[in-house]
C-alpha positions, -999 to +999 in steps of 0.1 A: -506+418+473-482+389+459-505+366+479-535+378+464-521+373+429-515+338+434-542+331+444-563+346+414-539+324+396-546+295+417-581+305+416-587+297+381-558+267+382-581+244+355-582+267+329-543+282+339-533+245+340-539+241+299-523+274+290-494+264+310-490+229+293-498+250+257-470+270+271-445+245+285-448+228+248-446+263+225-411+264+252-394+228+244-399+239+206-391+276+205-362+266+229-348+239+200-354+260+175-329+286+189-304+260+193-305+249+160-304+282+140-279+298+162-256+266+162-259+271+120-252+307+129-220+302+149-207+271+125-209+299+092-189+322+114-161+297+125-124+306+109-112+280+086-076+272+096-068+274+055-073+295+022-086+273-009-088+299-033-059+298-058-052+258-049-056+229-072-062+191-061-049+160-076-060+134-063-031+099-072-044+067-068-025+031-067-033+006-095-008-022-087+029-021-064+056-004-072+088-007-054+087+019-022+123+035-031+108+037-070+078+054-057+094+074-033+114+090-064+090+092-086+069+118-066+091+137-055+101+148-092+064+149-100+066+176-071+101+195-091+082+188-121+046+208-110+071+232-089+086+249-125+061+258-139+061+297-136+021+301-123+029+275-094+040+291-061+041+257-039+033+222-039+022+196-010+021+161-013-005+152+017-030+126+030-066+130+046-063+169+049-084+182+015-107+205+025-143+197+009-135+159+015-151+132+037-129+103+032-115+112+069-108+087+101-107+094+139-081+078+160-076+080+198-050+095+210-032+097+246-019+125+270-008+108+299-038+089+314-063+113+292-077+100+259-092+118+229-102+114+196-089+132+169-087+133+130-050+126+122-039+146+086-009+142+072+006+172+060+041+179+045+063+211+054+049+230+018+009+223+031+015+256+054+024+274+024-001+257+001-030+260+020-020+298+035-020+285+072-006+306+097-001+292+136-025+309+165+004+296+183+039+281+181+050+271+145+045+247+114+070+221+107+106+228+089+138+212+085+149+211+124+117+183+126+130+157+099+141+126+118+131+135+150+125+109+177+095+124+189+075+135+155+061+168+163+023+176+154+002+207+154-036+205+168-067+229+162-076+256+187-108+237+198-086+206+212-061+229+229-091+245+248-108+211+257-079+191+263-055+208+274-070+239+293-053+262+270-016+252+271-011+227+249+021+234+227+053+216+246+028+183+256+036+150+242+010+125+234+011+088+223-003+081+189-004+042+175+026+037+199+047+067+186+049+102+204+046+131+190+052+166+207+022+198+201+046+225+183+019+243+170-022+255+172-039+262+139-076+271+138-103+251+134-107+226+099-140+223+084-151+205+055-177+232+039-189+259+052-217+249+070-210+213+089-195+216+122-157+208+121-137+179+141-108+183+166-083+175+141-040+177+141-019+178+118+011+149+117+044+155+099+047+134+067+081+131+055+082+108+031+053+107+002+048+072+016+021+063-015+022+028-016+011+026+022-017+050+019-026+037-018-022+069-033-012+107-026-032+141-028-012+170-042-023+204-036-009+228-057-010+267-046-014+288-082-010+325-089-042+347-089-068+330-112-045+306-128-057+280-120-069+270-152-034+270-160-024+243-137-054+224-145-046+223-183-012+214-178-016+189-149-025+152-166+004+153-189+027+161-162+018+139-138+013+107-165+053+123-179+066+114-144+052+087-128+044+052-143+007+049-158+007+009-153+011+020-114-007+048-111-037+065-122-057+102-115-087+097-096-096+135-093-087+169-106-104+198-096-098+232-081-107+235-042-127+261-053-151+247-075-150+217-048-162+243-023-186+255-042-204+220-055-201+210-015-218+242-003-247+235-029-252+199-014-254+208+020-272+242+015-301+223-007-304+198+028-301+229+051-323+252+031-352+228+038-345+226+073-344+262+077-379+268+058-393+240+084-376+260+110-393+293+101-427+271+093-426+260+131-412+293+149-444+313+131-469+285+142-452+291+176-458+330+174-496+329+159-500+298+186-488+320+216-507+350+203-538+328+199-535+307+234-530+339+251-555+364+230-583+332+238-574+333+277-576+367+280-608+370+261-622+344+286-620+363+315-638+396+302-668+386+333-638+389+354-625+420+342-658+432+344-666+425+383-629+444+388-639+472+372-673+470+390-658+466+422-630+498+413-600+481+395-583+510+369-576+497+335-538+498+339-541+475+372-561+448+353-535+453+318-511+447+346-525+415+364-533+401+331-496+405+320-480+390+350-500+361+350-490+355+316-458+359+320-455+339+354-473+311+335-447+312+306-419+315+329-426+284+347-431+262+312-398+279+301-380+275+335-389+240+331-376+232+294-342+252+307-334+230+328-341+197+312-320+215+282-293+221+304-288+190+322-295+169+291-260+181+280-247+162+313-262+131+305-264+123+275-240+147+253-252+174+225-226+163+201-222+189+170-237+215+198-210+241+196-197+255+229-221+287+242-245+279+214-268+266+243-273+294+264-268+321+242-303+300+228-315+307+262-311+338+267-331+341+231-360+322+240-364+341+272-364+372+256-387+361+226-411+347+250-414+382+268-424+395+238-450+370+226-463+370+261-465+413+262-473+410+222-503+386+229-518+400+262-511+438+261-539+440+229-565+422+244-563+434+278-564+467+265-592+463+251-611+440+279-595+469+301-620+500+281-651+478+282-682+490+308-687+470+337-723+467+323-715+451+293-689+428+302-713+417+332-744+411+303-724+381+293-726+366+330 
């Protein structure tokens, strides 16, 4: 019987052999297609190691030098100064870690002969607090960590899977020749909602240390919706404290309107990729349905002779569907596994981890359906038609 099905298959091999290239190519598309709207998917639903609601950015920027010890000083009262005001419940002086921001870097870091890049941020003791972040693991930084030999650091979740199987607080890994010690695992940092976020840590800054990094970003945690109050309030304090010939604002803005002006940038790209998307999946559904519906259609002097010859219209539905579905399984079977050994050689970058086979599993099961969709009709109907009058088309 299996025998006998192949070859009928083999049988008509010149017309099979286009439906199964049509096939093979509706496969590579639908098969990328899944990848890239369920990576979107799982990048939306990725935790955010912070909270930006409530949080206001200043963003201090060097205009000529200014004696370290001077500087030093200065800042830290600007920080008392923000600190009293009644609707401010904590302040962070930081570098590299605003959400919503792209100014970031990636340096490579060591843990003994391993290497791996990460985005270094450089976050005081109050960011925690600031920014509501609460450890998956271990702890944030606090007194006991000032002056420490060996700095400690926190990483995100993703680089304690990848690098260090899961057991990363305790390890100690070289940084522009200084070490630093994992104390803690936050989740994952991403810079809007919708763009896929990068192994990051978070580095202990002690000092303000403005002059070196030309400037300072201080994020101000408010009281519900008073931000406005912080906002109103926040040029004459900061001008009051440190010296204007020095040092000017360069932003001021709440994280939240930040958040929402980046969303609109990204989702305006995304939203025509997504309408492409949805142009190209239905050409692939109405171009299965049609390549398979035309085939089927074809072979009505076939189905014809079977019935002639005593074939029952659920054994021809039957044939008709398994040739159709053997023929799409081989295109897809194909595209599977130049999609999974592609990640071997070559790398899928912003792919996140499971994204690819839970796209897999997808296009298998929509191909079923096009397949059943797109041959059970016409092979129903072919099925009910008289030997007599499929044959007058011989």
């Amino acid at each position: 019987m299996i025998r006998l099905f192949f070859k009928t298959i083999w049988n008509s091999r010149r017309r099979n052999i286009l439906v199964f290239i049509e096939l093979f190519m509706i496969s590579l598309v639908l098969v990328n297609l899944s990848v890239y709207v369920i990576n979107m998917i799982t990048i939306f639903r990725i935790k955010n190691c912070y909270d930006s609601h409530n949080v206001v950015l200043i963003q201090i920027r060097k205009k000529t030098d200014e004696d370290e010890k001077i500087s030093e000083q200065a800042f830290q009262n600007l920080k008392k100064v923000i600190n009293s005001n009644p609707f401010v419940t904590a302040v962070s002086i930081c570098n590299n870690a605003i959400p919503y921001n792209y100014n970031t870097w990636r340096n490579e870091f060591k843990h003994d002969s391993d290497k791996f890049d990460l985005d270094p941020r450089m976050a005081d003791m109050d960011y925690a607090k600031v920014m509501n972040i609460k450890p998956l693991k271990g702890r944030w930084f606090d007194e006991t960590d000032l002056g420490k030999e060996v700095a400690p650091m926190t990483v995100s979740l993703d680089v304690e899977k990848t690098d260090f199987h899961g057991d990363a607080i305790g390890k100690r890994v070289q940084y522009e020749k200084k070490t630093y010690e994992i104390i803690g695992i936050t989740d994952r940092f991403k810079r809007s909602d919708i763009e896929t976020p990068d192994s990051f840590g978070f580095l202990l800054k002690e000092k303000t240390d403005a002059k070196t990094y030309w400037g300072a970003d201080i994020l101000i945690r408010t009281a519900d919706n008073r931000t406005g109050d912080m906002l109103a309030v926040a040029e004459r304090q900061v001008y009051s404290t440190l010296n204007p010939e020095n040092w000017t604002i360069d932003g001021l803005n709440s994280l939240e309107n930040m958040h929402s002006q980046q969303n609109i940038e990204n989702y305006q790209r995304d939203y025509i990729s997504v309408i492409i998307a949805l142009f190209i999946m239905i050409n692939v559904f109405l171009g299965t349905i049609g390549i398979l519906w035309y085939n089927t259609n074809l072979r009505i002097n076939e189905i014809g002779i079977k019935r002639a010859l005593g074939s029952t219209g659920k054994g021809i539905k039957r044939q008709l569907i398994s040739e159709n579905l053997v023929l799409a399984a081989s295109g897809l079977a194909i595209v599977i596994i130049i999609m999974v050994q592609t990640p071997l050689q070559i790398g899928y970058g912003k792919i996140e981890p499971g994204v690819l086979f839970i796209s897999i599993w997808t296009s298998i099961a929509t191909m079923i359906l096009l397949v059943l969709l797109s041959t059970w009709i016409p092979a129903s109907i072919a099925s009910k038609i008289h030997p007599a009058v499929a044959l007058k088309t011989e």
